[in-house]
C-alpha positions in Angstrom: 0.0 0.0 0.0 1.3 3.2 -0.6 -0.1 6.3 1.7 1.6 9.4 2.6 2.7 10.0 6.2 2.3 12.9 8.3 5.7 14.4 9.7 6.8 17.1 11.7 9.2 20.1 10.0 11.9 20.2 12.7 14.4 21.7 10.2 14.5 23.3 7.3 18.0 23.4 5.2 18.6 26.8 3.7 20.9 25.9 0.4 21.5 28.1 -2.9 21.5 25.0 -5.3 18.9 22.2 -5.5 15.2 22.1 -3.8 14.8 22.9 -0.3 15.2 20.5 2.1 14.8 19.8 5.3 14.7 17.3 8.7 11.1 16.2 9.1 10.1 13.5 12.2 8.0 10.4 12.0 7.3 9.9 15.3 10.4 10.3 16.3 12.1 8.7 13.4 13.6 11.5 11.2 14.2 12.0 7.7 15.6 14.6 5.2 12.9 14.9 2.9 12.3 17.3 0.0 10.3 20.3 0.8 10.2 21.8 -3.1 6.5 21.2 -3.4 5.7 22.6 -0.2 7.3 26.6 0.3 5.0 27.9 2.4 6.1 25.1 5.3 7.8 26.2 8.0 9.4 25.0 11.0 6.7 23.3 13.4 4.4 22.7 10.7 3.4 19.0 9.7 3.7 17.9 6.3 2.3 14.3 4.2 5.2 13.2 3.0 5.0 10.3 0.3 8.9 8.6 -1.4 10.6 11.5 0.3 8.7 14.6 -1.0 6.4 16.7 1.0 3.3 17.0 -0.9 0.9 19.2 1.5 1.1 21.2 4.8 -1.9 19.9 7.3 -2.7 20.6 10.8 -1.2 18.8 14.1 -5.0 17.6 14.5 -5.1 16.3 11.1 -1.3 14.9 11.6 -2.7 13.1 14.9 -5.5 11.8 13.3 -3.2 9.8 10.9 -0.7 8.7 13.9 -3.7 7.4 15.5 -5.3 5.3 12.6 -1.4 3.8 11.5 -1.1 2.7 15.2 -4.4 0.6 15.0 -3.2 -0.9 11.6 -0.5 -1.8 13.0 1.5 0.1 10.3 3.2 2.7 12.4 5.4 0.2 14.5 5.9 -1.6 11.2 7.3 1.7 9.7 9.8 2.0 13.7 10.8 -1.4 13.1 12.0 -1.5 9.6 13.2 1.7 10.2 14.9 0.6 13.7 14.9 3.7 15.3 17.9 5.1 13.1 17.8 9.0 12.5 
């Protein structure tokens, strides 16, 4: 199945060349994920992220809301265990 994942900006990389960038966390995983599609994020804000690009900004409710339904699926601890933990 392929969903995209709400994540929190905790980072955004400020460089001259190539599409911004930045540190986004999973639940405490984190990632460097492209933020090109998404300029008006900003630090704090969550983002659904889907192979590494930020597609949308939504709200921590919304972002929650997600959390929550991937925990009963089971897919969340899937996602810390294939991921194990690493940042």
């Amino acid at each position: 199945m392929c969903l995209a994942v709400p994540g929190k900006v905790l980072e955004i990389d400020a460089a001259e060349a190539g599409p911004a960038m930045g540190t986004v966390s999973f639940g405490g995983i984190k990632k460097q994920v492209c933020l090109a599609y998404v300029p008006e994020a900003k630090v704090g804000d969550y983002v659904l992220v889907h192979v590494g690009f930020a597609l949308n900004t939504i709200d921590e409710e919304q972002a929650q809301s997600v959390f929550e339904a991937l925990r009963e699926m089971g897919e969340l601890a899937e996602l810390e265990e294939s991921e194990g933990g690493e940042s």
